[in-house]
N, C-alpha and C positions, 0 to 999 in steps of 0.2 A: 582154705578160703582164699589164700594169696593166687593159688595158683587158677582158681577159679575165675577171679578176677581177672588176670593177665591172661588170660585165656578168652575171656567173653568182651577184650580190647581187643587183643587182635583180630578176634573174628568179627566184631564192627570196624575195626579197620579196616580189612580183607574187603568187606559188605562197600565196605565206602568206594574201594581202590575200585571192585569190580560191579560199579555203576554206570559208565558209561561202555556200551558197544562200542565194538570193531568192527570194521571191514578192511576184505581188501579185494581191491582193483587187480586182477592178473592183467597185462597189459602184455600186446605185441611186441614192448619193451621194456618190461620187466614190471616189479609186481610194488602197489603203491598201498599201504596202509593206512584206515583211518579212523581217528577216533571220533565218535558224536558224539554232544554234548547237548543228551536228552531234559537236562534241566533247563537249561538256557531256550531252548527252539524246541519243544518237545513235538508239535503237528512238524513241523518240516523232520525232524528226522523220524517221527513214524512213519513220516510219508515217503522217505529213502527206502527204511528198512521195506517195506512193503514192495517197492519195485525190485528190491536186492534178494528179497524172499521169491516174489513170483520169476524171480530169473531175464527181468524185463532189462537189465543194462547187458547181459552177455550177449555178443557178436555185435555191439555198437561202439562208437567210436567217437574220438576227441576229433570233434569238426571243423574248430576253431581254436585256432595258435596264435600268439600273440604276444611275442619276444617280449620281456623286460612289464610285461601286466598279468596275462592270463590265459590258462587253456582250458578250453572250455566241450563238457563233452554229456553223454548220457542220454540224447534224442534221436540220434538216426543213426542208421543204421551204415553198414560197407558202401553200402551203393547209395547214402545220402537221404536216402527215405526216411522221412519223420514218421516215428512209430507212433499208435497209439498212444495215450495216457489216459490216466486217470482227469477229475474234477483235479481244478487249480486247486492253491492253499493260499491259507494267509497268511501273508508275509510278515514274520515275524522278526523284521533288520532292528527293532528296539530292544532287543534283549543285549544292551551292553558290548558283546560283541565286534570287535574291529574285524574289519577287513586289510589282515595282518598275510606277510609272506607264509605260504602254507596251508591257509585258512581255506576253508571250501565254505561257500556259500553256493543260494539257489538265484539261477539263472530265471530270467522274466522280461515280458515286454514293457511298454511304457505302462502299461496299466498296477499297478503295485503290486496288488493279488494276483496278479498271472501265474505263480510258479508248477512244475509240473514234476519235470523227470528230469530237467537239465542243469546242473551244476557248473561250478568252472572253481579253479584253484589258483591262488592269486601268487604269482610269481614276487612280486614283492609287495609292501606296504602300502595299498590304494587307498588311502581315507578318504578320498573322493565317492567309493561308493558304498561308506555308513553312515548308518541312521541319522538323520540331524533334526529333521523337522516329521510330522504326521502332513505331510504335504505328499502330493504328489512327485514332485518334485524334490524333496527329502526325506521320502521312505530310507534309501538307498538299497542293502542289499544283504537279505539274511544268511549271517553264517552261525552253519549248524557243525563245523567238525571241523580237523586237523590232520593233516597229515604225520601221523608219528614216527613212520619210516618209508622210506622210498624217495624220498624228493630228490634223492641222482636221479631217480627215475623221473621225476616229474622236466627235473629241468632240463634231462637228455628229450624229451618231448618239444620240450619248447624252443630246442635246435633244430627241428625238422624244418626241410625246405616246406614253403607254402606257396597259394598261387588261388589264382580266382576258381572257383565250385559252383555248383547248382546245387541247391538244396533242392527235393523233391524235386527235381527236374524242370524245377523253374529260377526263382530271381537269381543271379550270381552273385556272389560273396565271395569278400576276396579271407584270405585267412584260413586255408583250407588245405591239411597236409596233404603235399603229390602223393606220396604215400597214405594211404591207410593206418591210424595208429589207433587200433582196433583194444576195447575191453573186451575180453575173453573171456572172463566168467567175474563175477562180481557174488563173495562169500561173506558172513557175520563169520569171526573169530570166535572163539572161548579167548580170557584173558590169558593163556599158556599160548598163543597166537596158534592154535589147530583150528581149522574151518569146523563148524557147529553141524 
């Protein structure tokens, strides 16, 4: 009976530990791990996993660098072309959540609901862009995940020279690696970290 017991712990512990997904980011410079935390934002990380599934972030690129805040990536492609996406989501920045060093949150325009396919990963502790009010203007900014391993990786990115770009070959932006720092394929883990 004892062993019964201690046996149907661990396996609800097991069950608990291996709740939240994985991915990882292989990167032009090297490979960034992440964990989502489908309780906390569960539509925004269905709506990862779904681009991660359809293969929609491989051969796209971190388009926006930005020392000592954020790099930001998951919409366009080598050549800067905004892919398709899906319908926006709803911005889920009130799920407790800071926008902590490490932290990936969903990337969106002034509008709140905007978010698509575009993330970024915050270089250090920005409490400037969490949740404070259901305003417009203090939505801030849903994060759905963590980097659990890679962030040499992340922060050897945020060393890259940058320089003014044309997104779709129009407005310029500055923040834009000279180089290309390309996702190369974007996988869900098993929790032993093997691609699924």
């Amino acid at each position: 009976m004892r062993l019964l017991i201690a046996l149907s712990a661990l396996l609800i512990s097991s069950l608990t530990w291996a709740a939240n997904p994985l991915v990882r980011l292989q990167t032009s410079m090297g490979n960034i791990t992440i964990e989502l935390f489908p309780e906390q934002a569960p539509e925004t990380v269905e709506n990862i996993l779904r681009y991660v599934d359809e293969g929609f972030y491989d051969g796209t690129v971190f388009h926006r660098v930005v020392p000592g805040f954020v790099i930001q990536g998951g919409g366009f492609d080598r050549d800067l072309q905004q892919k398709k996406t899906h319908a926006p989501i709803k911005n889920e920045a009130d799920n407790g959540l800071k926008n902590e060093r490490g932290t990936l949150s969903m990337a969106r325009t002034s509008n709140p609901d905007s978010g698509t396919s575009q993330f970024f990963v915050n270089l250090k502790d920005n409490a400037m862009l969490d949740h404070t009010a259901p305003t417009p203007r203090g939505w801030g900014y849903a994060v759905f995940g963590k980097v659990v391993d890679g962030m040499d990786t992340v922060d050897r990115i945020a060393k890259v020279r940058t320089g003014a770009g044309r997104l779709n070959g129009a407005h310029s932006v500055r923040d834009v690696p000279s180089t290309p720092v390309i996702i190369e394929r974007a996988v869900r883990l098993d929790q032993d970290g093997q691609a699924d």
